[in-house]
Steps between C-alpha positions, in 0.01 A plus 500: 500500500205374267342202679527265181886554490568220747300272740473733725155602626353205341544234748621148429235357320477756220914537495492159402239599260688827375795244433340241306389777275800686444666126419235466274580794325871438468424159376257593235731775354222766577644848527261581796359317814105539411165441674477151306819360706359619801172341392709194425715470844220564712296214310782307617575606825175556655216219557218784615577683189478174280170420668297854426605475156270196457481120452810264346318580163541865498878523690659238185351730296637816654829304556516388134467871374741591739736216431478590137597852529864459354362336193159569424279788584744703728778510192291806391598658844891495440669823428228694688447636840156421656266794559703747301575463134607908525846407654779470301779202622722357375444075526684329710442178711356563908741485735256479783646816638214788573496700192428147310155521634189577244341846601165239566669260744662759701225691549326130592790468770412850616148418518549190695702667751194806545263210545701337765548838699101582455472147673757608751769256404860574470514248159326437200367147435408290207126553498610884498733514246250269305203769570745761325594278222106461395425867576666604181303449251790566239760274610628206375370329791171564446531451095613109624239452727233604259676318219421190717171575523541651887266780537726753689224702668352145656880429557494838692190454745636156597850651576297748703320241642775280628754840655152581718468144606885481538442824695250387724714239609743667599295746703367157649866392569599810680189557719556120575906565607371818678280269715726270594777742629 
């Protein structure tokens, strides 16, 4: 089993992310659940990713490109399949079902789950999935962001930036519990 077909692996905080996208998809029509609706849902869903993205000015600017997707900008994207122009499909709205995912966002989901095993975590988290997301320099994700005028690389060191501090917590938090056994 891939570990974007279904919540599992992911934990609850990004399944609820993983949903919001796929209903995002569905909604807008879109043939394919891309890096952009993950971009999107995690905006939403997640406060620490909202906050390394940058001050109220920059995240209604990212939300208003995002926002405008189904009418502006993104209509451009419909009818094609993110990262790989070479495949041949035939158009049809997502489903949300696994082989609705872009090539880019489920190799993002992939990504996120490597990063949470390197950390020694059983499931991805936001500020993972969002580090994968802004690693791509090709995806849609990172076309948004830079559309809004978010520098992705900066975006990158201060994702990096908050997982170690997130990190160190929780190495705090467990030699803390370990103690007090």
């Amino acid at each position: 089993m891939h570990p974007h077909q279904d919540a599992a692996g992911l934990g609850v905080e990004l399944a609820t992310v993983v949903a919001g996208a796929r209903r995002r998809a569905v909604r807008d029509g879109d043939r394919q659940v891309d890096t952009a609706h993950l971009l999107h849902s995690l905006l939403e869903q997640d406060p620490e990713v909202r906050s390394v993205v940058g001050g109220p000015p920059q995240l209604a600017r990212l939300l208003g490109y995002l926002v405008q997707r189904s009418i502006g900008y993104g209509l451009r994207w419909q009818g094609s399949v993110e990262d790989s122009g070479a495949i041949a499909v035939v158009p049809r709205p997502a489903t949300g079902e696994a082989g609705d995912w872009s090539p880019a966002a489920a190799d993002a989901l992939r990504q996120a789950g490597e990063r949470a095993r390197r950390r020694g975590g059983h499931a991805a988290d936001a500020p993972e999935l969002f580090a994968a997301l802004v690693a791509d320099p090709d995806s849609r994700a990172v076309e948004v962001l830079e559309r809004a005028g978010i520098d992705a690389r900066e975006l990158s060191e201060r994702i990096s930036t908050l997982i170690a501090d997130r990190s160190a917590e929780r190495s705090t938090e467990r030699r803390a519990a370990w103690g007090a056994e």
